[in-house]
PyMOL Python script that loads the backbone (N, CA, C, O; Angstrom):
from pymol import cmd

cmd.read_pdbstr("""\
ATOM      1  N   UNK A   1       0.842  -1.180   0.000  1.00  0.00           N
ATOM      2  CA  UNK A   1       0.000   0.000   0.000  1.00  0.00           C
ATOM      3  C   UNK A   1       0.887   1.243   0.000  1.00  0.00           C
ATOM      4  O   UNK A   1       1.925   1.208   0.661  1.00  0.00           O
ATOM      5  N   UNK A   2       0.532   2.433  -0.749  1.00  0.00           N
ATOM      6  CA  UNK A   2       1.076   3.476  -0.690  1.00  0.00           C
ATOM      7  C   UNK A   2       0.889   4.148   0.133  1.00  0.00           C
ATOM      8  O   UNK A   2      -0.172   3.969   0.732  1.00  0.00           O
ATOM      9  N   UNK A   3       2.042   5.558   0.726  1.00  0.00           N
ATOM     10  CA  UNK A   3       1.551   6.846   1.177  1.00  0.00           C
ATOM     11  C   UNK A   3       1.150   7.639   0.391  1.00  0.00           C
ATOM     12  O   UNK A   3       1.022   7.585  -0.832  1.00  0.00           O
ATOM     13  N   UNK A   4       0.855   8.735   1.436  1.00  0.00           N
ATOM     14  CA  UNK A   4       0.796   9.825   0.522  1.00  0.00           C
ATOM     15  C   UNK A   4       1.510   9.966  -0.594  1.00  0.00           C
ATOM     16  O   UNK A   4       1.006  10.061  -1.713  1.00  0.00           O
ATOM     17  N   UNK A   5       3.125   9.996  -0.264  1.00  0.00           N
ATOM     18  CA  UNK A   5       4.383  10.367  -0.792  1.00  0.00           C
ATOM     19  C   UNK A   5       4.764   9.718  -1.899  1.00  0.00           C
ATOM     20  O   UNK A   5       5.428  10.123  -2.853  1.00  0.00           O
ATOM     21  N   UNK A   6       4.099   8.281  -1.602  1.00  0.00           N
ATOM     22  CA  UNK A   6       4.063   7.073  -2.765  1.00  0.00           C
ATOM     23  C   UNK A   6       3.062   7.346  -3.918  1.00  0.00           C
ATOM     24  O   UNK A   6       3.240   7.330  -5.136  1.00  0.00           O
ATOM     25  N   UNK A   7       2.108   7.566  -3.277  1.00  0.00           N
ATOM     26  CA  UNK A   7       0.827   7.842  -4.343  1.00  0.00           C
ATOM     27  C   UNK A   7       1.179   9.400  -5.327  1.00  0.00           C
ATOM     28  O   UNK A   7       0.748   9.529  -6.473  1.00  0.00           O
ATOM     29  N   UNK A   8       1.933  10.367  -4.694  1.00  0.00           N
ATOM     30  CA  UNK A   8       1.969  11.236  -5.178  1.00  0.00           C
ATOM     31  C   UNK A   8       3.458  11.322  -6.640  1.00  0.00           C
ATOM     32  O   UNK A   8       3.566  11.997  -7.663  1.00  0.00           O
ATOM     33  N   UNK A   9       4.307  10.301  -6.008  1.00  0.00           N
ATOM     34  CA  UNK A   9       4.939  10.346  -6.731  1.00  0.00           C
ATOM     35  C   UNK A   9       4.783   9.325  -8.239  1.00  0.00           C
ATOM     36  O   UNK A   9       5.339   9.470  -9.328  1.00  0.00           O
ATOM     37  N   UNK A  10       3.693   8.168  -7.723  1.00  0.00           N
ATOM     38  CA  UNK A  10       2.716   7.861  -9.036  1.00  0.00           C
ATOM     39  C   UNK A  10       2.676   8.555  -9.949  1.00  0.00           C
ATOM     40  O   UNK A  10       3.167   8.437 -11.071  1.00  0.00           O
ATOM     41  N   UNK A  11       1.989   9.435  -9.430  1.00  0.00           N
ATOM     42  CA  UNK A  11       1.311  10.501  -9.776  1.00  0.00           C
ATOM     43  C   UNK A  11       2.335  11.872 -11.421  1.00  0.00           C
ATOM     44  O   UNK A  11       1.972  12.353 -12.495  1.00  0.00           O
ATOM     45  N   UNK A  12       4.029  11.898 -10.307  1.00  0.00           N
ATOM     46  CA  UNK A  12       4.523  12.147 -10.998  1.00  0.00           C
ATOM     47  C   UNK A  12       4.853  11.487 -12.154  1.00  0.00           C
ATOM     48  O   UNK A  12       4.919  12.164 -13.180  1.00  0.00           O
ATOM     49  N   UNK A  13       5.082  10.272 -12.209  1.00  0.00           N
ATOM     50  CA  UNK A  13       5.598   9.329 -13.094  1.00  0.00           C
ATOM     51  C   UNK A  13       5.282   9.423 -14.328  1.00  0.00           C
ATOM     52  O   UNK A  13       5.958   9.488 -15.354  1.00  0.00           O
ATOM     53  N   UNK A  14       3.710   9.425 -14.035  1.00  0.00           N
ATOM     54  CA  UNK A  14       2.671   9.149 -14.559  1.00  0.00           C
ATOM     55  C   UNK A  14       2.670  10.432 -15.776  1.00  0.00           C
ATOM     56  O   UNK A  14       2.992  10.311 -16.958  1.00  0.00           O
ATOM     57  N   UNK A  15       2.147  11.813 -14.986  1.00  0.00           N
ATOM     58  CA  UNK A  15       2.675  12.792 -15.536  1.00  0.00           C
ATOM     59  C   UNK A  15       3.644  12.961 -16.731  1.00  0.00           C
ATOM     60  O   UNK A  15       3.243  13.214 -17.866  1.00  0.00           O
ATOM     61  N   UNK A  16       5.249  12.766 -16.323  1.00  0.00           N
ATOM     62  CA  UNK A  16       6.011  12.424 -17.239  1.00  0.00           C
ATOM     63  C   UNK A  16       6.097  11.667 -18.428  1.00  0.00           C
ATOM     64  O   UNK A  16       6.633  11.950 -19.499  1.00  0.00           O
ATOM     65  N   UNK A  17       5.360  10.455 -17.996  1.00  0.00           N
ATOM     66  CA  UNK A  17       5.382   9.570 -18.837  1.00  0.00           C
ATOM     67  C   UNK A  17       4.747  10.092 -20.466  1.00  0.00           C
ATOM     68  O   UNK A  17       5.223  10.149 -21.600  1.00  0.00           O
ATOM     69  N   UNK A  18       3.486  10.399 -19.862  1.00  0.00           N
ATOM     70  CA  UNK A  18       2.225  11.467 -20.403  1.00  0.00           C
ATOM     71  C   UNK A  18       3.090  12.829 -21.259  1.00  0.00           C
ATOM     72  O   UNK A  18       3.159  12.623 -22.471  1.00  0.00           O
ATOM     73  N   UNK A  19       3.758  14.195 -20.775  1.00  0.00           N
ATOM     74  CA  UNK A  19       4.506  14.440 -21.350  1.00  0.00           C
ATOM     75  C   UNK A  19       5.200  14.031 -22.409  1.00  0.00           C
ATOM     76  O   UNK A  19       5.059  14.342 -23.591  1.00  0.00           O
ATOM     77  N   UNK A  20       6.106  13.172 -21.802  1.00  0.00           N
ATOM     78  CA  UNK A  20       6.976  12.441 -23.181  1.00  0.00           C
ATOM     79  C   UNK A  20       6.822  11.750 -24.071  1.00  0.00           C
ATOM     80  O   UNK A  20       7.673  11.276 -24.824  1.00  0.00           O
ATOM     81  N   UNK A  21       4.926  11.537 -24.071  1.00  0.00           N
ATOM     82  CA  UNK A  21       4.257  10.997 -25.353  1.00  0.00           C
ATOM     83  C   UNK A  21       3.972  12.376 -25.761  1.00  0.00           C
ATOM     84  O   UNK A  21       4.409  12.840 -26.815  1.00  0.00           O
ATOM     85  N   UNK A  22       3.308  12.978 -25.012  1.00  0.00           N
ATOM     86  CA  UNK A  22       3.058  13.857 -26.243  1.00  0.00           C
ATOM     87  C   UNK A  22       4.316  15.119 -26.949  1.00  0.00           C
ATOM     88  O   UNK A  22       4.265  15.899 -27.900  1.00  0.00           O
ATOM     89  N   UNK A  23       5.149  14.862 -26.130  1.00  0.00           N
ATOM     90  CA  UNK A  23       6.142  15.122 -26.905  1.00  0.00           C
ATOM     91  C   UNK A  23       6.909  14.540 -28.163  1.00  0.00           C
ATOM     92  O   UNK A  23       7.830  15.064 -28.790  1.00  0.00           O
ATOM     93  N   UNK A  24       6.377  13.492 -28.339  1.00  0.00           N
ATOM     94  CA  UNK A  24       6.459  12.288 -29.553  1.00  0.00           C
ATOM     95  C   UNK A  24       7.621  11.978 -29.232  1.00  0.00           C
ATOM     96  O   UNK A  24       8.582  12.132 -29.985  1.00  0.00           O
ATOM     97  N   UNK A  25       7.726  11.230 -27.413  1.00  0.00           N
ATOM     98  CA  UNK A  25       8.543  10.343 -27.103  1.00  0.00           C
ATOM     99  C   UNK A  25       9.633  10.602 -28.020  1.00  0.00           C
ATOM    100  O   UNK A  25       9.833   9.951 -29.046  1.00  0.00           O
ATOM    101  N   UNK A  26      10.532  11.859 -27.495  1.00  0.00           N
ATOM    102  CA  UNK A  26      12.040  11.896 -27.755  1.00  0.00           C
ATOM    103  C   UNK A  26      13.316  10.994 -27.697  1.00  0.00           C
ATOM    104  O   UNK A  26      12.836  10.174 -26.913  1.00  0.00           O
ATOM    105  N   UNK A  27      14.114  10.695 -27.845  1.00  0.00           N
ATOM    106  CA  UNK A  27      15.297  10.231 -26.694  1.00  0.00           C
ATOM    107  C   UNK A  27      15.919  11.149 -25.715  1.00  0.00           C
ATOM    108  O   UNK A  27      16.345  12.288 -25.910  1.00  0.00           O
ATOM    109  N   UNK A  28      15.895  10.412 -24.564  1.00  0.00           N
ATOM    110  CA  UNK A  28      16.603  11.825 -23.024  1.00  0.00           C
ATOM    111  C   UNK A  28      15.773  12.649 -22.772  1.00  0.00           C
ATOM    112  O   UNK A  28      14.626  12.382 -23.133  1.00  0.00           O
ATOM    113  N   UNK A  29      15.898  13.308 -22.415  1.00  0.00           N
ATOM    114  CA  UNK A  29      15.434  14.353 -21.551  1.00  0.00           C
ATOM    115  C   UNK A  29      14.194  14.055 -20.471  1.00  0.00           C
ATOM    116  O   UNK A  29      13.177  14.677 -20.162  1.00  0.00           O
ATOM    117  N   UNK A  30      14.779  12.817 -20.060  1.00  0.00           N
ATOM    118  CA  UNK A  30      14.275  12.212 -18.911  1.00  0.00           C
ATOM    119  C   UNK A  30      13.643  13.401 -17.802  1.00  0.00           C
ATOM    120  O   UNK A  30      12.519  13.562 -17.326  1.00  0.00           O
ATOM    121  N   UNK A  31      14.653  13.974 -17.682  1.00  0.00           N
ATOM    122  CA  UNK A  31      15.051  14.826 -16.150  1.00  0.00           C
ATOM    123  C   UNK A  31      13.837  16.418 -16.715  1.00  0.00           C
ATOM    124  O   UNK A  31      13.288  17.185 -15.924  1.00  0.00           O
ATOM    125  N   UNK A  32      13.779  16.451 -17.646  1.00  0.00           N
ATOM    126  CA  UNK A  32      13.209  17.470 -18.359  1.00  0.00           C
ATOM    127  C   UNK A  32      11.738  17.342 -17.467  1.00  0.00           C
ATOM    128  O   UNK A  32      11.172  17.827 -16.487  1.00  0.00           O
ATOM    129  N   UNK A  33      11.563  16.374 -18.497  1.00  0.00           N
ATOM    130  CA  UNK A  33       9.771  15.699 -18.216  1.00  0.00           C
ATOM    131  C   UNK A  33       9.306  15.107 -16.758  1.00  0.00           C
ATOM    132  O   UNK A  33       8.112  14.856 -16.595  1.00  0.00           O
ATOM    133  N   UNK A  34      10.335  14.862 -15.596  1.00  0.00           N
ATOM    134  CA  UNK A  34      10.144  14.767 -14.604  1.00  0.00           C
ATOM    135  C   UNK A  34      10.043  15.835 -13.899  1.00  0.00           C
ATOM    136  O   UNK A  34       9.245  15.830 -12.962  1.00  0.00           O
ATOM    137  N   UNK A  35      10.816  16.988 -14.174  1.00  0.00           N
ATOM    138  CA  UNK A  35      11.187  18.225 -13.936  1.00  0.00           C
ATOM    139  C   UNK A  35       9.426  18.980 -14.197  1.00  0.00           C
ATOM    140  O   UNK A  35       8.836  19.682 -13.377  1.00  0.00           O
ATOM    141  N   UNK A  36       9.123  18.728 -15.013  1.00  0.00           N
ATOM    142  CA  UNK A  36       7.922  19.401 -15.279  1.00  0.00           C
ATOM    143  C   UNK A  36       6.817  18.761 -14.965  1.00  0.00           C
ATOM    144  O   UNK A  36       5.814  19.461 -14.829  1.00  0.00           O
ATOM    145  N   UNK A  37       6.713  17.521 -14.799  1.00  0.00           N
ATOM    146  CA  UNK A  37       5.750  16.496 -14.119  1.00  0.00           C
ATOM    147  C   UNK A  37       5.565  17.124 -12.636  1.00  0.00           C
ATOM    148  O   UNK A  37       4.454  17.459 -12.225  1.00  0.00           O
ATOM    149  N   UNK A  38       6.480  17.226 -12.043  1.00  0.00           N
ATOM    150  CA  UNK A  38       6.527  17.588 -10.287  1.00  0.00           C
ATOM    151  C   UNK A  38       6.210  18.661 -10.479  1.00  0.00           C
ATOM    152  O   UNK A  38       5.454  18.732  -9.511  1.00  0.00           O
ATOM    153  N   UNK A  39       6.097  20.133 -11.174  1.00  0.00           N
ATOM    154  CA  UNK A  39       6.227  21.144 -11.021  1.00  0.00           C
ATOM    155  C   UNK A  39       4.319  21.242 -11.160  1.00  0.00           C
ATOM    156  O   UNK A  39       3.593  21.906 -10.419  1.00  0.00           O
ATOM    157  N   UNK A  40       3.857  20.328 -12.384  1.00  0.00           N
ATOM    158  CA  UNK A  40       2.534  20.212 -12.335  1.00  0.00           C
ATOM    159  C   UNK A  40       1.699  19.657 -11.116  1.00  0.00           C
ATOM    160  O   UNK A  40       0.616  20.085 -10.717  1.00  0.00           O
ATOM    161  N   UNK A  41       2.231  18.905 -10.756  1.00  0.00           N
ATOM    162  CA  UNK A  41       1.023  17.765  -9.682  1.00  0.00           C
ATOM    163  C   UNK A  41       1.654  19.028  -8.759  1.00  0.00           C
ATOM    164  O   UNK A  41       0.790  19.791  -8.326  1.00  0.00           O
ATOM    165  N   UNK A  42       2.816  19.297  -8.461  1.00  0.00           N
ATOM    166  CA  UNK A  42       2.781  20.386  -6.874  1.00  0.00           C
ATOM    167  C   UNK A  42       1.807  21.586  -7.434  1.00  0.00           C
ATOM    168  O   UNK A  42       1.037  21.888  -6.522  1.00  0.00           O
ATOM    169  N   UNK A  43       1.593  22.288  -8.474  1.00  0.00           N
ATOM    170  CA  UNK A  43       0.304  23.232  -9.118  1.00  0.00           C
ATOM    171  C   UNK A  43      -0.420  22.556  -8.226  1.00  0.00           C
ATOM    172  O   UNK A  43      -0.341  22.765  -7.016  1.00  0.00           O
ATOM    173  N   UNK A  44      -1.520  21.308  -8.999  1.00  0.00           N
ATOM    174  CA  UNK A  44      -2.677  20.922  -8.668  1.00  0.00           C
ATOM    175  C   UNK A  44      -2.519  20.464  -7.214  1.00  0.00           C
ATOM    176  O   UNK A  44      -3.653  20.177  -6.831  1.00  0.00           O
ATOM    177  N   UNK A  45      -1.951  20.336  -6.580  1.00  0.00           N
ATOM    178  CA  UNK A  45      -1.706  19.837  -4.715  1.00  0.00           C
ATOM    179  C   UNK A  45      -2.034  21.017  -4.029  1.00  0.00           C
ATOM    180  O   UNK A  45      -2.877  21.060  -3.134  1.00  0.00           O
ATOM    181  N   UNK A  46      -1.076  22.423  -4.622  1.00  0.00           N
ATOM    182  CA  UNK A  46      -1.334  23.777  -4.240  1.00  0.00           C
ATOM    183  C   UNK A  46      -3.230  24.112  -4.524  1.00  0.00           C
ATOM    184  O   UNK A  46      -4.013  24.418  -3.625  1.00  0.00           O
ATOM    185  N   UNK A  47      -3.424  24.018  -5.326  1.00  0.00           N
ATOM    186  CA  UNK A  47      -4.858  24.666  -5.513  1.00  0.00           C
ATOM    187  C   UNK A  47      -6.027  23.242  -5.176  1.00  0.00           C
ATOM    188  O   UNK A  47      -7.215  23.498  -4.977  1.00  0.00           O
ATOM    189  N   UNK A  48      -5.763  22.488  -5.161  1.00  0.00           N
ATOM    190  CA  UNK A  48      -6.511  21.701  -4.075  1.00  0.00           C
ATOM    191  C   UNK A  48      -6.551  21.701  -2.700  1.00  0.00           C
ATOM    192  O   UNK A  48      -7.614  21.497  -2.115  1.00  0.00           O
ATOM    193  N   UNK A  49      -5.340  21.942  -2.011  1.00  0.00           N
ATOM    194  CA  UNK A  49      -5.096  22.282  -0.819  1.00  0.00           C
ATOM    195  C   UNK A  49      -6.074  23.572  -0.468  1.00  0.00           C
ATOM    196  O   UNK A  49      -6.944  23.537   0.402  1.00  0.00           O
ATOM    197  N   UNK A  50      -5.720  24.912  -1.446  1.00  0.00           N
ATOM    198  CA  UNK A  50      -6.264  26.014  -1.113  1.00  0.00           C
ATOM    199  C   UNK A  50      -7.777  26.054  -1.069  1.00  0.00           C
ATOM    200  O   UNK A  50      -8.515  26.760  -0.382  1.00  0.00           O
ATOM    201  N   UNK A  51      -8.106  24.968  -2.120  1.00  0.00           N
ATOM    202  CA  UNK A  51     -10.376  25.247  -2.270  1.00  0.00           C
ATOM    203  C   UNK A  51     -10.407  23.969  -1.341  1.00  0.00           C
ATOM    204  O   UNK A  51     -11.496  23.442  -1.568  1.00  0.00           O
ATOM    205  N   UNK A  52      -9.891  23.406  -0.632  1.00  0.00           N
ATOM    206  CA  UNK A  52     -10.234  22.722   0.785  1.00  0.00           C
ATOM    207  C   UNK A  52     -10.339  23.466   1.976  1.00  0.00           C
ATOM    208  O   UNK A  52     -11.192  23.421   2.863  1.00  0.00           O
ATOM    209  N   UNK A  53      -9.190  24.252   1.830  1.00  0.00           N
ATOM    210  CA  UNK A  53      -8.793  24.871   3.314  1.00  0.00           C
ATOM    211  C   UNK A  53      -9.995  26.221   3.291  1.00  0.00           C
ATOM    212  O   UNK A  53     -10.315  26.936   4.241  1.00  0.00           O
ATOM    213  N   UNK A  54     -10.567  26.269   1.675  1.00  0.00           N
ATOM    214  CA  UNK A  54     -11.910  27.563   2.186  1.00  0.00           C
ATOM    215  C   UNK A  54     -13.114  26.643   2.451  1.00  0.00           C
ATOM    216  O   UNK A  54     -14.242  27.136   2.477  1.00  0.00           O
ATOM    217  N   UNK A  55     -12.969  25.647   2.601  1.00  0.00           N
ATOM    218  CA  UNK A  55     -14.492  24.799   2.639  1.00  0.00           C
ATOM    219  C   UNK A  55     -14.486  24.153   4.262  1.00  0.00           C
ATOM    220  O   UNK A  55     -15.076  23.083   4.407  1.00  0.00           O
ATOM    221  N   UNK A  56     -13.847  24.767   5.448  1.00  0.00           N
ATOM    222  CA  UNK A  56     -13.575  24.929   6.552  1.00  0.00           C
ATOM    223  C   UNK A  56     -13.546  25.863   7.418  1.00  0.00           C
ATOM    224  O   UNK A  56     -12.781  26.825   7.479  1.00  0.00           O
ATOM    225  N   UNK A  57     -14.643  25.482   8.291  1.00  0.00           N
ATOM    226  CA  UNK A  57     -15.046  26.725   9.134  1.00  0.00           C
ATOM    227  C   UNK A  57     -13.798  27.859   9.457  1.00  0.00           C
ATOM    228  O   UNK A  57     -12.688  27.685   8.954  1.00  0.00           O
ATOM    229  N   UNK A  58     -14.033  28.836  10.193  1.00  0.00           N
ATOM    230  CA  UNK A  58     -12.937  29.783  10.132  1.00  0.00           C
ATOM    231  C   UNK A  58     -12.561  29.254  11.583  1.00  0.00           C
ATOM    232  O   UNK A  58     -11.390  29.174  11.957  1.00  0.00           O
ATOM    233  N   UNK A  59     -13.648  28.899  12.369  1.00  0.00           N
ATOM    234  CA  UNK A  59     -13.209  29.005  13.843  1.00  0.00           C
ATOM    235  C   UNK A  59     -14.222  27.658  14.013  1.00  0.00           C
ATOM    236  O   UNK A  59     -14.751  27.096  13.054  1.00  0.00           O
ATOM    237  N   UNK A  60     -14.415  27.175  15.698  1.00  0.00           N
ATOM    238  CA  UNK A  60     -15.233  26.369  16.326  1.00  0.00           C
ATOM    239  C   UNK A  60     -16.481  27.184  16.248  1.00  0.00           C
ATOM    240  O   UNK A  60     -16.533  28.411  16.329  1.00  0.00           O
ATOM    241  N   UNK A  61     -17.748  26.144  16.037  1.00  0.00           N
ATOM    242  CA  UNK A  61     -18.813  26.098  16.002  1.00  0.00           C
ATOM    243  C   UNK A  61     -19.132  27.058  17.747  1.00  0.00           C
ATOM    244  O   UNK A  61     -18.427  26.731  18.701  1.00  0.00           O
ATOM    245  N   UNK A  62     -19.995  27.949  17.892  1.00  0.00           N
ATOM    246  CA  UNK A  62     -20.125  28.950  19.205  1.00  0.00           C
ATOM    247  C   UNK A  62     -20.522  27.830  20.695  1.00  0.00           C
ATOM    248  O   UNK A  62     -21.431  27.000  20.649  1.00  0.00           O
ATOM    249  N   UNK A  63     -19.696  28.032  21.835  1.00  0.00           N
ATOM    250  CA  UNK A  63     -20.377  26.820  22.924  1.00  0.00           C
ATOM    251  C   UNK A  63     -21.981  26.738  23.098  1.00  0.00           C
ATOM    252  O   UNK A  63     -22.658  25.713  23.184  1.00  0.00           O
ATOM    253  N   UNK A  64     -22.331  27.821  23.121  1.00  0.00           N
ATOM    254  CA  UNK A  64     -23.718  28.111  23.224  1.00  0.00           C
ATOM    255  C   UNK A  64     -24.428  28.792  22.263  1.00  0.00           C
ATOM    256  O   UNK A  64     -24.028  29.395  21.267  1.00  0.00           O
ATOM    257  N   UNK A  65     -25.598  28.605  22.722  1.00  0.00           N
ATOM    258  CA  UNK A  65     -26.569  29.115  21.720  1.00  0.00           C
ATOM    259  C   UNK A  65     -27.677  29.130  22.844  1.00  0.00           C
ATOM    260  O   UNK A  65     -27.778  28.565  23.933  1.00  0.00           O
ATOM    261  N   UNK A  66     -28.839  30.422  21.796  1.00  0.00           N
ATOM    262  CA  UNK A  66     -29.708  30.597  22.668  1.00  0.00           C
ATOM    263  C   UNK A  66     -30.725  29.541  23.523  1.00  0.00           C
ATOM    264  O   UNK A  66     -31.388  29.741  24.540  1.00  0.00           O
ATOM    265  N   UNK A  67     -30.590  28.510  22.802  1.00  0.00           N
ATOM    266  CA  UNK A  67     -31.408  27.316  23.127  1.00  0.00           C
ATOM    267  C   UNK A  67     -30.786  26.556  24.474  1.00  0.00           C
ATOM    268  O   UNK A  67     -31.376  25.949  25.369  1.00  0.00           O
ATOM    269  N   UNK A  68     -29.600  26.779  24.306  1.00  0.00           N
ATOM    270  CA  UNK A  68     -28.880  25.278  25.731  1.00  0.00           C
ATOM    271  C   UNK A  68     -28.208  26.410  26.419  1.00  0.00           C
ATOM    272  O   UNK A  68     -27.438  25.967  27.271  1.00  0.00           O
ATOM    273  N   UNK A  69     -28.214  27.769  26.362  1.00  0.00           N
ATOM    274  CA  UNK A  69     -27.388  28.493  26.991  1.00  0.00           C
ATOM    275  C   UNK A  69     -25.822  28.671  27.508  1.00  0.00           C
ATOM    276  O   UNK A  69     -25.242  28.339  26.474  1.00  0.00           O
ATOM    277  N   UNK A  70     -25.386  28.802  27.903  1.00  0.00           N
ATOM    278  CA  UNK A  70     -23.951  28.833  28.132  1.00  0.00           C
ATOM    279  C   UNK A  70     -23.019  27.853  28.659  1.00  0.00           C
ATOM    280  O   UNK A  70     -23.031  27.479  29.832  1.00  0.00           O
ATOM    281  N   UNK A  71     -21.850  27.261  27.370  1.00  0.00           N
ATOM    282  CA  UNK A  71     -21.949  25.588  27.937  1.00  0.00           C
ATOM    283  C   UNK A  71     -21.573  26.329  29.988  1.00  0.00           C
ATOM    284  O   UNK A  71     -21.358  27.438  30.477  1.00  0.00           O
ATOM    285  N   UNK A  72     -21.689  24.925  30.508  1.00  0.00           N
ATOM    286  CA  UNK A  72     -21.522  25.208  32.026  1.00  0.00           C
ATOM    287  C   UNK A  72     -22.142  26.170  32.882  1.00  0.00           C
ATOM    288  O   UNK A  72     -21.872  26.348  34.070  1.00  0.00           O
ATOM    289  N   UNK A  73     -23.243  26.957  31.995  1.00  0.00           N
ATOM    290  CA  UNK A  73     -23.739  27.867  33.055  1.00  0.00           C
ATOM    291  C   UNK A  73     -25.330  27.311  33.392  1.00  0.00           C
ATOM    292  O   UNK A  73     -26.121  27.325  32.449  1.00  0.00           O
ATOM    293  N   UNK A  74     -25.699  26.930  34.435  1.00  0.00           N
ATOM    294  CA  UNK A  74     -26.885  26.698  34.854  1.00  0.00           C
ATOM    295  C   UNK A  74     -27.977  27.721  34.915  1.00  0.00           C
ATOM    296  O   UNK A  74     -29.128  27.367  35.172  1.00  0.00           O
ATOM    297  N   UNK A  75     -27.681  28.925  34.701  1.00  0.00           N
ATOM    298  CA  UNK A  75     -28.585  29.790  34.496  1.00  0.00           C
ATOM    299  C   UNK A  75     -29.800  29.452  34.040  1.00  0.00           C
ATOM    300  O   UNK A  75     -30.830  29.771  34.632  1.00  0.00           O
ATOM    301  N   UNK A  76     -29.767  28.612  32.678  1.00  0.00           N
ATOM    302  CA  UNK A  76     -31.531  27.878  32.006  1.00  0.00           C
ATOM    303  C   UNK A  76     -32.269  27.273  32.874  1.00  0.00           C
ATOM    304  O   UNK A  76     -33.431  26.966  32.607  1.00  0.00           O
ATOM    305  N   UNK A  77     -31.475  26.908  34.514  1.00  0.00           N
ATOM    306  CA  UNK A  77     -32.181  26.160  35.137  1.00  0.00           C
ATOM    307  C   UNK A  77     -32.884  27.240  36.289  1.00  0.00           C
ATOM    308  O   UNK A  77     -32.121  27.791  37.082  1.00  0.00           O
ATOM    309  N   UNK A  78     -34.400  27.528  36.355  1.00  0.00           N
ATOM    310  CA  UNK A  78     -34.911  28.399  36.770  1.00  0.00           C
ATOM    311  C   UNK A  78     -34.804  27.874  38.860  1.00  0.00           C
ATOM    312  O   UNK A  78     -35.226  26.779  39.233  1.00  0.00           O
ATOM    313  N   UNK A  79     -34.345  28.644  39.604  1.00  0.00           N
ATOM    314  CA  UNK A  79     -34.177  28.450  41.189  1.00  0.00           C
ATOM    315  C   UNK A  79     -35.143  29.337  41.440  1.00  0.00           C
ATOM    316  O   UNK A  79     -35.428  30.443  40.979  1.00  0.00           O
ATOM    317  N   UNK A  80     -35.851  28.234  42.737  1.00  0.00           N
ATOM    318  CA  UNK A  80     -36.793  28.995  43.508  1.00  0.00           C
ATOM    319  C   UNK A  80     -36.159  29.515  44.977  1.00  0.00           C
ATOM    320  O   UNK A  80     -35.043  29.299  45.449  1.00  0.00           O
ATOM    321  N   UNK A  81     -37.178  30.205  45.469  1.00  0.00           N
ATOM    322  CA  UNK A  81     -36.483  31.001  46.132  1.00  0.00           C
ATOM    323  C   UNK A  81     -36.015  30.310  47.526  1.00  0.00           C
ATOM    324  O   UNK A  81     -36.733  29.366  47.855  1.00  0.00           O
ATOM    325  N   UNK A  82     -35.290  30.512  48.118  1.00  0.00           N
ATOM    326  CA  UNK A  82     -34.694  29.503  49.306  1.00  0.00           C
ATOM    327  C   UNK A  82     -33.521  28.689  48.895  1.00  0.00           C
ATOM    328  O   UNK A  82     -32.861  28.089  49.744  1.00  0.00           O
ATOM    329  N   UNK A  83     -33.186  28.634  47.432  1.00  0.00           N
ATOM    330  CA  UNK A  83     -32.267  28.001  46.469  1.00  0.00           C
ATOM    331  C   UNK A  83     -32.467  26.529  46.532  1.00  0.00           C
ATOM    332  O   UNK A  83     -31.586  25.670  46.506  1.00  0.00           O
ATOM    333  N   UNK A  84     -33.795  26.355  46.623  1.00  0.00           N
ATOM    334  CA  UNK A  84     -34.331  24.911  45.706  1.00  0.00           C
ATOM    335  C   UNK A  84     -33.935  25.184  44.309  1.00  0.00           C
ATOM    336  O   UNK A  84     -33.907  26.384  44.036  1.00  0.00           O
ATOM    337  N   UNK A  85     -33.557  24.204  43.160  1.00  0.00           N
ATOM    338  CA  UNK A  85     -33.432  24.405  41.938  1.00  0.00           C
ATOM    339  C   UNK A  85     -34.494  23.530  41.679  1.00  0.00           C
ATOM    340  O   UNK A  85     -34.851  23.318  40.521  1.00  0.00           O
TER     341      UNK A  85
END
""", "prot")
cmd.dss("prot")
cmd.show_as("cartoon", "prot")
cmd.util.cbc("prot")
cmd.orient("prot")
């Protein structure tokens, strides 16, 4: 099974490989088409990363709300007088 690191560098291979067909599979320039393979998938890693990281709240969800009141504060719970609750 792959990592990340494994899967990503698939990924490059793959890339390259792709390149250097449509480059009508040259001879050499191995290092070229790898060179530009990585430079692509780190593109698409960058701008996937970025439209994830906006699809995440900015902060934690608020403790309370008007309904359950303040986490830890018993206040919602109405005391009678003599401090029966």
């Amino acid at each position: 099974m792959l990592d990340k690191y494994g899967i990503i560098e698939e990924r490059i291979k793959e890339r390259a490989q792709q390149l250097w067909q449509e480059a009508g599979s040259p001879e050499g320039g191995k290092d070229s088409f790898l060179k530009q393979a990585q430079q692509d998938i780190n593109a698409q890693e960058a701008k996937l990363d970025k439209e994830i990281a906006q699809t995440f709240p900015a902060s934690d969800p608020p403790s309370s709300t008007v309904v359950t009141g303040t986490t830890g504060d018993n206040s919602a719970v109405e005391t009678k007088p003599g401090g029966d609750a």
